[in-house]
C-alpha atoms as an extended CHARMM CRD file, in Angstrom:
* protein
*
       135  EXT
         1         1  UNK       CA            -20.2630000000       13.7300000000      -23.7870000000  PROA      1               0.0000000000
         2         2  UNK       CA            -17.5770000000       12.4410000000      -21.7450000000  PROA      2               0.0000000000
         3         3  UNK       CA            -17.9130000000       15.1380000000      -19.1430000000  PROA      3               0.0000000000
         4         4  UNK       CA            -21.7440000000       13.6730000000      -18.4850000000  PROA      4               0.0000000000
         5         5  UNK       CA            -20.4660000000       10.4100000000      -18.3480000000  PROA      5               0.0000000000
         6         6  UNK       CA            -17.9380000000       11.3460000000      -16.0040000000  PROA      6               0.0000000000
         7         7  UNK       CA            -20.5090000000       12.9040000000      -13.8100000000  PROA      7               0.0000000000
         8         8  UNK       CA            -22.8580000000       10.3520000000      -14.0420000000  PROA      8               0.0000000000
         9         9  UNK       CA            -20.6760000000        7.8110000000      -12.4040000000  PROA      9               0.0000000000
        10        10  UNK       CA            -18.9950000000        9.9670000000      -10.4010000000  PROA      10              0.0000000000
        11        11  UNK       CA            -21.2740000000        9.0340000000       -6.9430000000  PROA      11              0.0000000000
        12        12  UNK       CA            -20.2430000000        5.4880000000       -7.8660000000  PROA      12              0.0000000000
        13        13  UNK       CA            -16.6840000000        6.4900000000       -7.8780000000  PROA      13              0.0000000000
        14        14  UNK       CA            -17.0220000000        8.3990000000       -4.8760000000  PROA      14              0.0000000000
        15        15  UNK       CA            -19.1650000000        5.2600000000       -2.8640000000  PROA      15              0.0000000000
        16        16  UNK       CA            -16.5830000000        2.3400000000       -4.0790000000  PROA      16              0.0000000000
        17        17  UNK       CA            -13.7150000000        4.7900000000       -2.9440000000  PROA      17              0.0000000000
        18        18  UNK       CA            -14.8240000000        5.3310000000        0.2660000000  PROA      18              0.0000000000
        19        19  UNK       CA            -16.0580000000        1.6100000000        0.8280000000  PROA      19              0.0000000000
        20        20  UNK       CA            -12.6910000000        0.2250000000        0.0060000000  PROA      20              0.0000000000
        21        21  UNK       CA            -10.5910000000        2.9710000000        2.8470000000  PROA      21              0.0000000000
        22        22  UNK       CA            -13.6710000000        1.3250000000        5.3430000000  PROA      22              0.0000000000
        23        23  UNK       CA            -11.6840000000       -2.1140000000        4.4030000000  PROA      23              0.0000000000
        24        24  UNK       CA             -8.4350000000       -0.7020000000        4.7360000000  PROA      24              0.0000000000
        25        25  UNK       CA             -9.8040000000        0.3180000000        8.1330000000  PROA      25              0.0000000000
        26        26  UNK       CA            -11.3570000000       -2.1980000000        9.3710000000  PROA      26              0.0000000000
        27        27  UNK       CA             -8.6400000000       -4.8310000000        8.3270000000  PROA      27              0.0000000000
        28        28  UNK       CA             -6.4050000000       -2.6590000000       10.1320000000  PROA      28              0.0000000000
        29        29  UNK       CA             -8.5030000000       -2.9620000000       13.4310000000  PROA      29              0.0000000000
        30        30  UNK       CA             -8.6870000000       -6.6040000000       12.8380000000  PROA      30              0.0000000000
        31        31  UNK       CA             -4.9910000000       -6.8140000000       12.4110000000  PROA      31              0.0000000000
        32        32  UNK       CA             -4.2590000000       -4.9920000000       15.6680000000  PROA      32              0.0000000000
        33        33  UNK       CA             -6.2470000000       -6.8330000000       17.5230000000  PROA      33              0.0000000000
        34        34  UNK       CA             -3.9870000000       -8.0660000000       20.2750000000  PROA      34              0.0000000000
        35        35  UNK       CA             -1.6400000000       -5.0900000000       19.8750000000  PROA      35              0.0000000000
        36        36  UNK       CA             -1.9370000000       -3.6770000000       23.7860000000  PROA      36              0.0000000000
        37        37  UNK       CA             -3.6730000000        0.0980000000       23.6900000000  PROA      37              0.0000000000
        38        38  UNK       CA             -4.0850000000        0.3560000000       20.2570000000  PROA      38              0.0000000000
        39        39  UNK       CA             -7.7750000000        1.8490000000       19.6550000000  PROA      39              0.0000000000
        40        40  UNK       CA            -10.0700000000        1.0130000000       16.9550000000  PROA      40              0.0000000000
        41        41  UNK       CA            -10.8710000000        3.0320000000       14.4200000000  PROA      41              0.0000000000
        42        42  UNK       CA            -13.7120000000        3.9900000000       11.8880000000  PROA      42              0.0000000000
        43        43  UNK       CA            -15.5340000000        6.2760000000       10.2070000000  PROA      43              0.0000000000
        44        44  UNK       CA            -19.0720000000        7.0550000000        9.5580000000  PROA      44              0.0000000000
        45        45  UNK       CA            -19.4720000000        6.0580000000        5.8410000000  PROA      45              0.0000000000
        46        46  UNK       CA            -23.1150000000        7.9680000000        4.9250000000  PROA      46              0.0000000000
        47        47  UNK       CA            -21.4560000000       11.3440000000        6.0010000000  PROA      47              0.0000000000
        48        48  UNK       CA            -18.2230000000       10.9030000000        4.1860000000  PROA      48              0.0000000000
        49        49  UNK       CA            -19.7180000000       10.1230000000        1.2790000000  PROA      49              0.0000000000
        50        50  UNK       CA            -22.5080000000       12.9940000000        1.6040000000  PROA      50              0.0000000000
        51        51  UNK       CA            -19.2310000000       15.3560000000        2.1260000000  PROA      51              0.0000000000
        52        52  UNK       CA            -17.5930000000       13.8290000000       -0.8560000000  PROA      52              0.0000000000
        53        53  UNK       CA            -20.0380000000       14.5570000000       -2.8800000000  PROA      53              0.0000000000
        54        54  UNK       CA            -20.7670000000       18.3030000000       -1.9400000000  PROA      54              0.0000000000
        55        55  UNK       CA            -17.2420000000       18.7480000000       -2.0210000000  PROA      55              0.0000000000
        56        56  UNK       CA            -17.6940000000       17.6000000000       -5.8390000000  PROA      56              0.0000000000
        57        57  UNK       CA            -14.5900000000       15.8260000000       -5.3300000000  PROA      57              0.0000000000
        58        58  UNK       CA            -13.7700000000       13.0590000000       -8.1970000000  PROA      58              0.0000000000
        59        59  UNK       CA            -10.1210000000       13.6520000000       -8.5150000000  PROA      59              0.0000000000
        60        60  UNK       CA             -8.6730000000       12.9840000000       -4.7230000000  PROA      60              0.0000000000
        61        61  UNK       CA             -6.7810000000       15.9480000000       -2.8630000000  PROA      61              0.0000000000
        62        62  UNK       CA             -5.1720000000       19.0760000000       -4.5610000000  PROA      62              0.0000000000
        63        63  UNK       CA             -1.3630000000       18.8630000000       -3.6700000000  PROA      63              0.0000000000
        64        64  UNK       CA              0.3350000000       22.4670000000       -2.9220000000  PROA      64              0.0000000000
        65        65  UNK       CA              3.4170000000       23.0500000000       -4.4660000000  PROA      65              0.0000000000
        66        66  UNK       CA              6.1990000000       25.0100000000       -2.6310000000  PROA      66              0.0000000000
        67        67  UNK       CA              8.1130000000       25.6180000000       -5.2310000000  PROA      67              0.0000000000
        68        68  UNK       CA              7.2560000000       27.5050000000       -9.3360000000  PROA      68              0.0000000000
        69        69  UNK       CA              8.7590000000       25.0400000000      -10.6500000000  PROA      69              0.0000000000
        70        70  UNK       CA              7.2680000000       22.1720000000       -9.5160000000  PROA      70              0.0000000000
        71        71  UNK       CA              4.5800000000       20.7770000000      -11.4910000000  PROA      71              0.0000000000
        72        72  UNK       CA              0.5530000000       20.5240000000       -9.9380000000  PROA      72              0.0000000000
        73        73  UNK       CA             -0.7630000000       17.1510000000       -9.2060000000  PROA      73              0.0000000000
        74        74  UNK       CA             -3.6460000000       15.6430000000       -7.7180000000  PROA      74              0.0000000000
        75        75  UNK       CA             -3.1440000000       12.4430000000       -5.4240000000  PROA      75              0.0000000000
        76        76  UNK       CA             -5.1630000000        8.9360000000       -5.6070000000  PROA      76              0.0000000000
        77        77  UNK       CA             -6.3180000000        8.9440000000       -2.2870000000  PROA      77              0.0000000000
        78        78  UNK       CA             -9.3490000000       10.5320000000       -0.9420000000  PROA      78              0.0000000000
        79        79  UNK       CA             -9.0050000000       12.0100000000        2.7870000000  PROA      79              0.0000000000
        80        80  UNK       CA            -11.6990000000       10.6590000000        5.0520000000  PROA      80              0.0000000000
        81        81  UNK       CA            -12.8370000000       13.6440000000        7.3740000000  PROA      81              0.0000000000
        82        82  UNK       CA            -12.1790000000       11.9450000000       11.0050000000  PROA      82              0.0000000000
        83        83  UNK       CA            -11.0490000000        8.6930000000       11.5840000000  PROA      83              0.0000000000
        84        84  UNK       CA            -13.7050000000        7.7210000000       14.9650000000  PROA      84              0.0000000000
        85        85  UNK       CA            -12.9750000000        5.7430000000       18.4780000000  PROA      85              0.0000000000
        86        86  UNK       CA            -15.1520000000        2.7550000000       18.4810000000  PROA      86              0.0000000000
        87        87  UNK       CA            -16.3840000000        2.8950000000       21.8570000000  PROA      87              0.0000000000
        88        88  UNK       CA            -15.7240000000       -1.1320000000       23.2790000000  PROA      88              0.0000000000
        89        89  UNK       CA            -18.3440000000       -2.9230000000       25.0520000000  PROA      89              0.0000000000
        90        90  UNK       CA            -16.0520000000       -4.4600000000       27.3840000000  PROA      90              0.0000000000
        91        91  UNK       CA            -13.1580000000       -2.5980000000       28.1090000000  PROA      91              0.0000000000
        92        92  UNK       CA             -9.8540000000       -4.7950000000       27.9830000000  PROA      92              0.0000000000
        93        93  UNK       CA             -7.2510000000       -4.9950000000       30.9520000000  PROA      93              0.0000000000
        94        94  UNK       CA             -4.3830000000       -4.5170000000       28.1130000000  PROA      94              0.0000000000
        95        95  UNK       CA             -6.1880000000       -1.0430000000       26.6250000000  PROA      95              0.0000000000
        96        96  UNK       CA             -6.8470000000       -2.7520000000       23.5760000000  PROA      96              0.0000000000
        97        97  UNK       CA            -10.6840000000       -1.6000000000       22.0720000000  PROA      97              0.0000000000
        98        98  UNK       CA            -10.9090000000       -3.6140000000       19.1220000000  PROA      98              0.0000000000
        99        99  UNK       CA            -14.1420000000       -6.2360000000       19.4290000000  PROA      99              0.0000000000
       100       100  UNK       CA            -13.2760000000       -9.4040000000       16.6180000000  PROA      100             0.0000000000
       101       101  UNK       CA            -17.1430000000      -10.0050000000       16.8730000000  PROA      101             0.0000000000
       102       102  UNK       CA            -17.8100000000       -6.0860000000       15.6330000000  PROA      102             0.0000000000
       103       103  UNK       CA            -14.6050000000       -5.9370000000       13.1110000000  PROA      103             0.0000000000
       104       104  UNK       CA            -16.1680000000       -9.2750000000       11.7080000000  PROA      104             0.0000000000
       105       105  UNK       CA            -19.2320000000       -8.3120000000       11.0240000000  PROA      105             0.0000000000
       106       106  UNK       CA            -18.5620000000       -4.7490000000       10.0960000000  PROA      106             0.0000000000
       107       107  UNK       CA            -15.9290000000       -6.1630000000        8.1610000000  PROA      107             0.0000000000
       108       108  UNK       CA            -18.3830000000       -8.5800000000        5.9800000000  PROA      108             0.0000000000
       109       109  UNK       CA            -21.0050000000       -6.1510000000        5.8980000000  PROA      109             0.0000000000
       110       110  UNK       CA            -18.8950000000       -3.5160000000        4.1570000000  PROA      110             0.0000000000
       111       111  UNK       CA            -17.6000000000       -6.5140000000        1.8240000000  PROA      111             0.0000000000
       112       112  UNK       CA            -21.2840000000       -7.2910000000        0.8850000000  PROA      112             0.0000000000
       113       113  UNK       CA            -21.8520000000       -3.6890000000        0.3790000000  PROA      113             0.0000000000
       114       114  UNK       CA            -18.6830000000       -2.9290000000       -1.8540000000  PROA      114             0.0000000000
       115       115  UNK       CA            -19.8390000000       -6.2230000000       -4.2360000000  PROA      115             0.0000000000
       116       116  UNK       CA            -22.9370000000       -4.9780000000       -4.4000000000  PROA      116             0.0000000000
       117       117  UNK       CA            -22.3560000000       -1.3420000000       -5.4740000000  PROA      117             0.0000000000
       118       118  UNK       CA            -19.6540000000       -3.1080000000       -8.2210000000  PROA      118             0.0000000000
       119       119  UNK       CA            -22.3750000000       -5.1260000000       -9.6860000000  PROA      119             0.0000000000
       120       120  UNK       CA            -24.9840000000       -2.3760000000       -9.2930000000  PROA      120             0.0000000000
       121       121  UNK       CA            -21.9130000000       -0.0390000000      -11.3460000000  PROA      121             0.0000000000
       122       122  UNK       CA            -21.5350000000       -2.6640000000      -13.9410000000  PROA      122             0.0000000000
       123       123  UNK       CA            -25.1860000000       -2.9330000000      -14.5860000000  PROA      123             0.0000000000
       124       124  UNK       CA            -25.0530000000        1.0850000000      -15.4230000000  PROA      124             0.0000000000
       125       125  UNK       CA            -22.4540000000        0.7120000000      -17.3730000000  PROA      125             0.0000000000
       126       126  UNK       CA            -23.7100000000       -1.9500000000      -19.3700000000  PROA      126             0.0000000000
       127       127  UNK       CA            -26.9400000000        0.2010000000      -19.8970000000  PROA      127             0.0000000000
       128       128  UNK       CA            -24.8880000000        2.9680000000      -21.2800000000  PROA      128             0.0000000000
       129       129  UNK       CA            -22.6020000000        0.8790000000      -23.3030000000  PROA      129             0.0000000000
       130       130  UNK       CA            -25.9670000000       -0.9230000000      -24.3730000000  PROA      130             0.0000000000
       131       131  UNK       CA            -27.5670000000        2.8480000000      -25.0850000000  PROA      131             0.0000000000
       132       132  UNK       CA            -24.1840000000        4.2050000000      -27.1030000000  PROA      132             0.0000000000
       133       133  UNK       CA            -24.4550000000        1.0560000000      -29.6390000000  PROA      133             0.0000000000
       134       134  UNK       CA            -25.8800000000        1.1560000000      -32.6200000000  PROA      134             0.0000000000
       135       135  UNK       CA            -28.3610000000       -1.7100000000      -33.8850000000  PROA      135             0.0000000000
């Protein structure tokens, strides 16, 4: 029972995941953005998330150990595939490719998006808590 339950909100584990790395991201670009040469970064969010899930990753990445004695263990992050260049507009005379006007909105936008797939997750949730009840 768990194991279905587990697998049923597994793509909305896998979606809010990869939606809050695009913050991390994307605040990062905003943060550098008078920092001379530094490029902006980002990642194409549809493919991740199709890789994620044929990867039928829910846990994060498999650590190696080097060692028999040291004990397996699975990490919190996920790995994005490949971090992007965001190609600039206008280039800048100090190297610099970050646009505030893009990192704004894409920042918002994947905001929106990240509320939105919360609420849509606690809807489900409440229709399965709702379903497991008895009346």
């Amino acid at each position: 029972m768990i194991d279905r339950l587990a697998a049923a909100l597994n793509y909305d584990q896998e979606a809010l995941g990869l939606r809050h790395q695009r913050q991390q991201v994307l605040a990062n670009n905003i943060a550098n953005a008078d920092t001379p040469h530094y490029k902006a970064r980002d990642f194409d969010f549809g493919r991740e998330l199709s890789r994620a899930m044929d990867n039928g990753a829910s846990g994060g990445l498999a650590l190696r150990t080097t060692a028999a004695g040291h004990i397996p263990a699975q990490s919190h992050g996920r790995d994005v595939g490949d971090l992007l260049y965001r190609v600039p507009a206008q280039p800048s005379l100090d190297g610099n490719t970050v646009d505030m006007d893009v990192e704004r909105v894409q920042f918002a936008d994947n905001a929106v998006r990240y509320q939105a797939a919360l609420t849509m997750l606690n809807g489900r949730i409440q229709g399965l808590k709702s379903a497991m009840q008895s009346e």
